[in-house]
Backbone as JSON Lines, residues from 0, in Angstrom:
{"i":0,"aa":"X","n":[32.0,-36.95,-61.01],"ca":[31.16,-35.8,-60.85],"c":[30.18,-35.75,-62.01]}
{"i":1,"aa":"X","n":[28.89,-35.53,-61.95],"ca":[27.61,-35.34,-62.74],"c":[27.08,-33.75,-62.66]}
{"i":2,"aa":"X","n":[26.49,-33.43,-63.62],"ca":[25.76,-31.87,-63.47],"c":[24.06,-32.35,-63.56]}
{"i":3,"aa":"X","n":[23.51,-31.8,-62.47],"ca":[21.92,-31.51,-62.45],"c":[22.08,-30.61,-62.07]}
{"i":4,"aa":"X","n":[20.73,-29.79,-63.19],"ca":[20.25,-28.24,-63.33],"c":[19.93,-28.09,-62.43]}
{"i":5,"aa":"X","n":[19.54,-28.6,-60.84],"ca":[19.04,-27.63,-59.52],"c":[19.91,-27.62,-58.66]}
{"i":6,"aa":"X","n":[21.64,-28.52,-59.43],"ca":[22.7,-28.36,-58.48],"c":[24.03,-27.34,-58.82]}
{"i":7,"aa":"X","n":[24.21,-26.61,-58.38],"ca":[25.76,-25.96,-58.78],"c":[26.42,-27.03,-58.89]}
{"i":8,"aa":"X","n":[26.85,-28.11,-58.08],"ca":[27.7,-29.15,-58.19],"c":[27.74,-30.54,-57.22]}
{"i":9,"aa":"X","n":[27.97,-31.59,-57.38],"ca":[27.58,-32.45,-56.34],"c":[28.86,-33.43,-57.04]}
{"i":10,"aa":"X","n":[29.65,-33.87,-55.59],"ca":[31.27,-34.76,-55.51],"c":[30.4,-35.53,-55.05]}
{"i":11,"aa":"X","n":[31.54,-36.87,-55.01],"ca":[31.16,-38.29,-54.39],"c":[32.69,-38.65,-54.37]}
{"i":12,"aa":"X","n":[33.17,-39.36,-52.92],"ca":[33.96,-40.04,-52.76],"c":[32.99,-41.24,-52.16]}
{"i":13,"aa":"X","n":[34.33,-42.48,-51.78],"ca":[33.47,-43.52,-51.15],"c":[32.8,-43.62,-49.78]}
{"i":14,"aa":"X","n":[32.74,-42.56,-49.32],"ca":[32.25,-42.36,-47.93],"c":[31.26,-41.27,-48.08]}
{"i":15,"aa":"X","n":[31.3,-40.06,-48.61],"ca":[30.93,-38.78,-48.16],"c":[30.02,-38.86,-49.89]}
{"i":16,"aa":"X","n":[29.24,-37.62,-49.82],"ca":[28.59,-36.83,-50.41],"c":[28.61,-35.29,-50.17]}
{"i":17,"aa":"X","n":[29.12,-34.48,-51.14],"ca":[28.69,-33.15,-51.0],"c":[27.96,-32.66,-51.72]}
{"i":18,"aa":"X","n":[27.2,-31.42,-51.96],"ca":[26.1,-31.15,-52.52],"c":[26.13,-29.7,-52.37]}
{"i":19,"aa":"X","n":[26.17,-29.17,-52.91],"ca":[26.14,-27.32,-52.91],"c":[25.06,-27.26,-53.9]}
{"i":20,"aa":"X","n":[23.56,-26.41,-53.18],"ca":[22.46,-26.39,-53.77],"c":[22.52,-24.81,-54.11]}
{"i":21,"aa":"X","n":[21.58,-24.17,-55.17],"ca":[21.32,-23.28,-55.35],"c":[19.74,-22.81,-54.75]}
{"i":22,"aa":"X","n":[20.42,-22.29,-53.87],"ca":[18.81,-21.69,-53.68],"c":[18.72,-20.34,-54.19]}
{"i":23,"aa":"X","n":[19.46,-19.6,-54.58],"ca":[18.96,-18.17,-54.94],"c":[17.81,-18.52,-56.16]}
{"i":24,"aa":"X","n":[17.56,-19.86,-56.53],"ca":[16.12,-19.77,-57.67],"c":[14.64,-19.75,-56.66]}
{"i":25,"aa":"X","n":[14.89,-19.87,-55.07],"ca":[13.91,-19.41,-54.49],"c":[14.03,-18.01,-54.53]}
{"i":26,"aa":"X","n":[14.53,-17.07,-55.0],"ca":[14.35,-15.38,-54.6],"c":[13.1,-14.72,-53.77]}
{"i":27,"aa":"X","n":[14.02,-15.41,-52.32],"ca":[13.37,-14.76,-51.29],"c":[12.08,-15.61,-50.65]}
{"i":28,"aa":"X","n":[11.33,-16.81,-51.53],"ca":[10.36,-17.5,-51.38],"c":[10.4,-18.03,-49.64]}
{"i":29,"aa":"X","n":[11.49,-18.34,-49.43],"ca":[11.89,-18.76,-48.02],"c":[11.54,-17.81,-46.92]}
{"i":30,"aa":"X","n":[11.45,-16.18,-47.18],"ca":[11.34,-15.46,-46.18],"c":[9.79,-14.73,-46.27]}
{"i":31,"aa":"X","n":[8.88,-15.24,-47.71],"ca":[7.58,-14.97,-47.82],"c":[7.05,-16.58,-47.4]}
{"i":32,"aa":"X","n":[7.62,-18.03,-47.07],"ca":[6.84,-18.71,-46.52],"c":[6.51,-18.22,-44.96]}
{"i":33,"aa":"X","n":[8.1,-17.85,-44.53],"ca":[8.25,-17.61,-43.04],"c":[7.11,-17.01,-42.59]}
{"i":34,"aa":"X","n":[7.23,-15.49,-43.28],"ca":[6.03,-15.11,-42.93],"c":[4.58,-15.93,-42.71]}
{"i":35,"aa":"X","n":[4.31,-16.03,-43.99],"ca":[3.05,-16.92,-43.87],"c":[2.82,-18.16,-43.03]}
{"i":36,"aa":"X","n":[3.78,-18.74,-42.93],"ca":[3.72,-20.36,-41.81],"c":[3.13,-19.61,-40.48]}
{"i":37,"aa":"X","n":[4.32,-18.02,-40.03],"ca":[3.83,-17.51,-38.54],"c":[2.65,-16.65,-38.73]}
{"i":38,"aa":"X","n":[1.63,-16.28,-39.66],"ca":[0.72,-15.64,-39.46],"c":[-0.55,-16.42,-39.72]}
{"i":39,"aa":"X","n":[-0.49,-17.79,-40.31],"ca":[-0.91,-18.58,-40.67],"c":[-1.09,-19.31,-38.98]}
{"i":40,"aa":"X","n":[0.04,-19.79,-38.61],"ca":[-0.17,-20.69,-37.56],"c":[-1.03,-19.85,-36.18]}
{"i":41,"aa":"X","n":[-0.8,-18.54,-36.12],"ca":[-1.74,-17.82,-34.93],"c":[-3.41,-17.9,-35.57]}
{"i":42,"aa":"X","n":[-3.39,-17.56,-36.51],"ca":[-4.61,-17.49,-37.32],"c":[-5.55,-19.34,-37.0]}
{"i":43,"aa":"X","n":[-4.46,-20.12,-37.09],"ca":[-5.38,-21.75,-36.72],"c":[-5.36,-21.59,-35.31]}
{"i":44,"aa":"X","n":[-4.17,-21.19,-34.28],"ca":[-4.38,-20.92,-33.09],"c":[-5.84,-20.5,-32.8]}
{"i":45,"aa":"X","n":[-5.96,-19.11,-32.98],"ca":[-6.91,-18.34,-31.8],"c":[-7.97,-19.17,-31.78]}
{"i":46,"aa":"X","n":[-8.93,-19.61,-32.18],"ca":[-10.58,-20.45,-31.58],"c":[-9.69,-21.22,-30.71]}
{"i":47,"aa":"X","n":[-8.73,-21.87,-30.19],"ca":[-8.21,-22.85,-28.97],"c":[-7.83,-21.89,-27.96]}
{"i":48,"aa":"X","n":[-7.46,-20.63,-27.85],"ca":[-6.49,-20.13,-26.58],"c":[-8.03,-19.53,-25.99]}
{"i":49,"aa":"X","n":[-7.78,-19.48,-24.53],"ca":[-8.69,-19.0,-23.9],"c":[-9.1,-18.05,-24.01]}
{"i":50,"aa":"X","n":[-10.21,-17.82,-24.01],"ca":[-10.88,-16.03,-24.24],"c":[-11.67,-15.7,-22.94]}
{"i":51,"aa":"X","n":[-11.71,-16.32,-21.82],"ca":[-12.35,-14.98,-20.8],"c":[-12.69,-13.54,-21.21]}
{"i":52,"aa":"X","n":[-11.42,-12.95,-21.13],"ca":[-11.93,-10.99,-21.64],"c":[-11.34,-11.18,-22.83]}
{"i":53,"aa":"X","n":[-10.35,-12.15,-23.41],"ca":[-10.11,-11.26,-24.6],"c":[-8.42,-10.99,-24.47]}
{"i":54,"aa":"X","n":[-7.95,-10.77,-22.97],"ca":[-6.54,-9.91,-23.26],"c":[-5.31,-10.9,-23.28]}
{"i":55,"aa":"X","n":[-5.8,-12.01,-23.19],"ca":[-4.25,-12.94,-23.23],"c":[-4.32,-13.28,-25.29]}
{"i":56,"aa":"X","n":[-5.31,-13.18,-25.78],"ca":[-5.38,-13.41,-27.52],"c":[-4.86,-12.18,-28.07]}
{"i":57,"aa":"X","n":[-5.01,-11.44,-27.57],"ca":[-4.71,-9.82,-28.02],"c":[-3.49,-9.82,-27.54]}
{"i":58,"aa":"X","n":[-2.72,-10.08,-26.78],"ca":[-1.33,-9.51,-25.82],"c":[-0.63,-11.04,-27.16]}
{"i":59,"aa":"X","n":[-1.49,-12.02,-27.36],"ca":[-0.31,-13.24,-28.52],"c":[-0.48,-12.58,-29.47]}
{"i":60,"aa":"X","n":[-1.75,-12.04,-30.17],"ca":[-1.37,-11.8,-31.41],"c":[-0.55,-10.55,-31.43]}
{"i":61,"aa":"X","n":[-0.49,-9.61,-30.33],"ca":[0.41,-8.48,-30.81],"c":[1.39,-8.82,-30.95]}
{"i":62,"aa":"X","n":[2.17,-9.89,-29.81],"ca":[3.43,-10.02,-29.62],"c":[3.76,-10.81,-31.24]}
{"i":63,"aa":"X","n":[2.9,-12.09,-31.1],"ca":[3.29,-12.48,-33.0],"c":[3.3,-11.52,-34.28]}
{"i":64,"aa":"X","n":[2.32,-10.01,-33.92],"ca":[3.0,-9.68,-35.33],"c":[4.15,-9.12,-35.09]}
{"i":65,"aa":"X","n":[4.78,-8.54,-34.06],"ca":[6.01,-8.14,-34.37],"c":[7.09,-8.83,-34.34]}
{"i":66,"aa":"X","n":[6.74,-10.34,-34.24],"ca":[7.72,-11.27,-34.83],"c":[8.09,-12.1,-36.04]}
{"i":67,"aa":"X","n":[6.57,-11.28,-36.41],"ca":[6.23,-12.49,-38.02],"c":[7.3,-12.35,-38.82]}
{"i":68,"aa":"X","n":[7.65,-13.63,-39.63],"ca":[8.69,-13.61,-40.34],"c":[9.93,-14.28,-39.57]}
{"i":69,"aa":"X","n":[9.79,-14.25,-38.54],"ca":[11.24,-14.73,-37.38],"c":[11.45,-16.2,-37.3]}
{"i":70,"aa":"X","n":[9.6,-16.68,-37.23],"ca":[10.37,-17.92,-36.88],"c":[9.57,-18.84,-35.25]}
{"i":71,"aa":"X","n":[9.84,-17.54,-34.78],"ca":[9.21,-17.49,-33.28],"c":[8.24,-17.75,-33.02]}
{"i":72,"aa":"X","n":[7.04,-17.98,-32.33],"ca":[5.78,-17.91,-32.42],"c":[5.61,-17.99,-31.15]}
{"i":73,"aa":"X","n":[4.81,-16.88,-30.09],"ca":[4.17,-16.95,-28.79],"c":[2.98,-17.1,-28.39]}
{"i":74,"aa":"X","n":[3.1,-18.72,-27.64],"ca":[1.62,-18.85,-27.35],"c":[1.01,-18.74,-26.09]}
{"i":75,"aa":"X","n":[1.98,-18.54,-25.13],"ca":[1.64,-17.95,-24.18],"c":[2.45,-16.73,-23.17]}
{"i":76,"aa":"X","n":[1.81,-16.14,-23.73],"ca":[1.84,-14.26,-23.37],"c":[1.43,-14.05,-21.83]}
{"i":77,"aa":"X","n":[1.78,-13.03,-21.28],"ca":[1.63,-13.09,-19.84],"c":[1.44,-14.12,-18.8]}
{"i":78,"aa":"X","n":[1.65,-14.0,-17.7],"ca":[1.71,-14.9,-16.94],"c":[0.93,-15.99,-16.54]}
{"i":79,"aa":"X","n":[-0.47,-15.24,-16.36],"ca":[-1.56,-16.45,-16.37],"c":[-1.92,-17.08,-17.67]}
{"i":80,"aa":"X","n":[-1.29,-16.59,-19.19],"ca":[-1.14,-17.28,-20.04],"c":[-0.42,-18.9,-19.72]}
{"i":81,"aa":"X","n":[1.11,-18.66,-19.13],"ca":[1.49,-19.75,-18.78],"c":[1.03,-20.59,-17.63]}
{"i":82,"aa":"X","n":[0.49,-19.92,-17.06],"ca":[-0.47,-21.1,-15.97],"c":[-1.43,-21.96,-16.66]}
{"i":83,"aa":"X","n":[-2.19,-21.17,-17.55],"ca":[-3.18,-21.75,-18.12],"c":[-2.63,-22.61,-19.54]}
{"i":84,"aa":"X","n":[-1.64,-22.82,-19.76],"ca":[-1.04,-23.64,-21.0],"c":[-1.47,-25.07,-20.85]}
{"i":85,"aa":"X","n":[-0.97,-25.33,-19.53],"ca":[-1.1,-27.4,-19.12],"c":[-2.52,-27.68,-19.17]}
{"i":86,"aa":"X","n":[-3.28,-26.68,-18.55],"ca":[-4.69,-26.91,-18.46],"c":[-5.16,-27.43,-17.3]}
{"i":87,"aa":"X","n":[-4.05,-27.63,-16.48],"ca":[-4.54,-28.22,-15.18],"c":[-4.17,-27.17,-14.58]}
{"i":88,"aa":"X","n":[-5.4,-26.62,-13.05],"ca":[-4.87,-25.57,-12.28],"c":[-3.86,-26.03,-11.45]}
{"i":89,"aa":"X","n":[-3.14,-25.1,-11.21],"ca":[-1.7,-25.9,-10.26],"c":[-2.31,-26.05,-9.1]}
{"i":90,"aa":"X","n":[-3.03,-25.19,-8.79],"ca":[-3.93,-25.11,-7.28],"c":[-4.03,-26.18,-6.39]}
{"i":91,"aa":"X","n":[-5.2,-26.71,-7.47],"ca":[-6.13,-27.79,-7.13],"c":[-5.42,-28.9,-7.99]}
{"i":92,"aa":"X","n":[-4.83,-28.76,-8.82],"ca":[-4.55,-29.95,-9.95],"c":[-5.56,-30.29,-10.62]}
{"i":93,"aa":"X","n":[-6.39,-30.09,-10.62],"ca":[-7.75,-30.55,-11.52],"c":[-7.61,-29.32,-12.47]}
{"i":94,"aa":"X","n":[-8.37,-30.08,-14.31],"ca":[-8.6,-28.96,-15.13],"c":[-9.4,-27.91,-15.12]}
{"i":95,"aa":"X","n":[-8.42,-27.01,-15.8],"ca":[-9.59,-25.35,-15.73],"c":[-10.77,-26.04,-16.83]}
{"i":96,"aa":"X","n":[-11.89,-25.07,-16.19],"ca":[-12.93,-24.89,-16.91],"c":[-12.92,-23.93,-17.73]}
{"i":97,"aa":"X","n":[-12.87,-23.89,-18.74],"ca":[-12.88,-22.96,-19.93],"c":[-14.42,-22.59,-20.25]}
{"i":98,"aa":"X","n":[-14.06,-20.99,-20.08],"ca":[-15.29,-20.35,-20.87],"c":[-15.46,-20.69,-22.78]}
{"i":99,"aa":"X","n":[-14.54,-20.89,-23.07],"ca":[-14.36,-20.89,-24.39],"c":[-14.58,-22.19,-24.67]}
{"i":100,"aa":"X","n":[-15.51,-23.26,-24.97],"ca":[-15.51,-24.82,-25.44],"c":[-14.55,-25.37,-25.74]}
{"i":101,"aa":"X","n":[-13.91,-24.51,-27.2],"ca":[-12.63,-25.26,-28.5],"c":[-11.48,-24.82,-27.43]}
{"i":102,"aa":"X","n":[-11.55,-24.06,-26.48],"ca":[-10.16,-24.37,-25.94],"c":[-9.38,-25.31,-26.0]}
{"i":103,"aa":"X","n":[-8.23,-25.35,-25.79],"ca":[-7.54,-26.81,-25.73],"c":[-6.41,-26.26,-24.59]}
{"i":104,"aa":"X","n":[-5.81,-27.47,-23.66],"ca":[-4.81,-27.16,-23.2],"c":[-3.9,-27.23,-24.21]}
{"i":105,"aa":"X","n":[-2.72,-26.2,-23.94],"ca":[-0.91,-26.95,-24.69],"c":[-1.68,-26.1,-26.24]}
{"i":106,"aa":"X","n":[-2.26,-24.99,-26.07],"ca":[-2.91,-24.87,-27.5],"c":[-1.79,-24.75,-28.5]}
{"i":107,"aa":"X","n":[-0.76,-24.5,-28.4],"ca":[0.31,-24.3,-29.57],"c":[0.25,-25.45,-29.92]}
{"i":108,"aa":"X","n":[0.64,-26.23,-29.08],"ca":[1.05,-28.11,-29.57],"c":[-0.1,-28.45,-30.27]}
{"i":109,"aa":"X","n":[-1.28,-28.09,-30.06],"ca":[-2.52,-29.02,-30.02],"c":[-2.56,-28.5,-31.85]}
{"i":110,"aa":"X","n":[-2.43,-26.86,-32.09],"ca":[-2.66,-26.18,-33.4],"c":[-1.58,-27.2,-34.48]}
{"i":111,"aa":"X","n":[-0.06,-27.09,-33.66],"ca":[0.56,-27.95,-34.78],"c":[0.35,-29.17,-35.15]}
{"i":112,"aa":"X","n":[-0.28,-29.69,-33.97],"ca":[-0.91,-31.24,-34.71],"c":[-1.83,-31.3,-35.35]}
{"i":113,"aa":"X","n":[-2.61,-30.65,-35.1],"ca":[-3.74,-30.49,-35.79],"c":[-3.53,-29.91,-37.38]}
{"i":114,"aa":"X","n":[-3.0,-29.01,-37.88],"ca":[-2.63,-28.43,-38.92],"c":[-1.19,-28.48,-39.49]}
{"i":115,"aa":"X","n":[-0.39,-29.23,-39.1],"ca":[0.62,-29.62,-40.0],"c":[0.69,-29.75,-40.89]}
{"i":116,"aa":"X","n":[0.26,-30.99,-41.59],"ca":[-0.51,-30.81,-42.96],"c":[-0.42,-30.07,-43.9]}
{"i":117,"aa":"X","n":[-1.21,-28.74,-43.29],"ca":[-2.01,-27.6,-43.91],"c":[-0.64,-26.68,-44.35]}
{"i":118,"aa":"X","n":[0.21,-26.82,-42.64],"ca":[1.58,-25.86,-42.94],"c":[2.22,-26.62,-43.94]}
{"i":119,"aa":"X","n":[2.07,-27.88,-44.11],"ca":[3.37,-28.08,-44.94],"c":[3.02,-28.08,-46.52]}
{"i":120,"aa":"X","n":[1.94,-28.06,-46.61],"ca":[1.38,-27.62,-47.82],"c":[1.45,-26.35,-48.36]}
{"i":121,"aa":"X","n":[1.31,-25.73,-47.33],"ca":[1.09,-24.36,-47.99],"c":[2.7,-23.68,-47.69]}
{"i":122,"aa":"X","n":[4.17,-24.05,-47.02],"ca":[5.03,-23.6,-47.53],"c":[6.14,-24.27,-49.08]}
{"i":123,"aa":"X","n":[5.19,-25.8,-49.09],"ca":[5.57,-26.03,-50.55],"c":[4.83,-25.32,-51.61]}
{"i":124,"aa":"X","n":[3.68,-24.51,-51.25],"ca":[3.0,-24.04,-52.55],"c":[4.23,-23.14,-52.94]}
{"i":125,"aa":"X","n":[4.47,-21.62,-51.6],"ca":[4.56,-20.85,-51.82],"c":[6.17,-20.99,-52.48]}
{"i":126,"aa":"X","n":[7.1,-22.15,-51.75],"ca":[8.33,-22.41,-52.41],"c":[8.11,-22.96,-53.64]}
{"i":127,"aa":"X","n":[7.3,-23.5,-54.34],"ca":[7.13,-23.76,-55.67],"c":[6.5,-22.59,-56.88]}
{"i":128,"aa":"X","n":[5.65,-21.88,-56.26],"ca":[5.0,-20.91,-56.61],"c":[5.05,-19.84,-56.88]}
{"i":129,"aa":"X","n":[5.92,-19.19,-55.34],"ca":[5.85,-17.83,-55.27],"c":[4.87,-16.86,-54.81]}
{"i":130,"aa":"X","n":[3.63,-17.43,-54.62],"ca":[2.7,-17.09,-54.07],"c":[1.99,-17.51,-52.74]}
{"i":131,"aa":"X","n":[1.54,-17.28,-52.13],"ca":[0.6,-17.52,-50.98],"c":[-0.99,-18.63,-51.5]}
{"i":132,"aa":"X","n":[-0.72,-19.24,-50.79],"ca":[-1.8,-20.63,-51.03],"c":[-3.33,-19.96,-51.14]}
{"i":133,"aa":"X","n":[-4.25,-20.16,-51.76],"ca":[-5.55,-19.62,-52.06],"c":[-6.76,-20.61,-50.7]}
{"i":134,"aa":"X","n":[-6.78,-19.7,-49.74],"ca":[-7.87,-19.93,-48.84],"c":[-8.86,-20.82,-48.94]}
């Protein structure tokens, strides 16, 4: 058995490893990334989800803030939200035409590929930091 300062304690037999980490030196950092990853990730969302009137962006972002912090993230809110996710009309099978250009089909998927990166940067700032990443 060895002591490192970011471990309470770490065994070794010839098979196994255990490791009991301390995280209470994040105080709480974990539940101020959460936040930020889910208000962060709607925020790269919206220019991709469709905007016709307006009410399927408004019906995600309400539903995301009262989840922020969870974990969760909804990207498609009401029903013709989920029709319109694949991007192909089921109808006809051919793609919708989007009023909106930057639309994307699959826009959740399309945001996390696109900005991964960005998320994973900015919940190591805030776990190193303590703060929220500077815009």
């Amino acid at each position: 058995m060895f002591f490192d300062p970011k471990f309470e304690d770490i065994t070794m037999d010839t098979q196994t490893i255990h490791c009991n980490v301390k995280l209470s030196k994040f105080n709480g950092r974990f539940r101020l990334a959460q936040i930020w990853l889910d208000q962060e990730f709607v925020k790269k969302m919206e220019p991709v989800v469709p905007k016709k009137t307006g009410h399927l962006l408004t019906t995600i972002k309400t539903q995301n803030f009262g989840k922020r912090g969870s974990g969760e993230i909804v990207t498609t809110a009401l029903r013709y939200g989920r029709r319109l996710y694949p991007g192909i009309n089921p109808r006809t099978g051919l793609p919708f035409h989007w009023t909106n250009p930057m639309t994307q089909p699959r826009w959740g998927t399309y945001t996390y590929n696109m900005y991964k990166g960005d998320f994973n940067r900015g919940i190591k700032h805030i776990l190193l930091k303590g703060k929220y990443p500077d815009a």
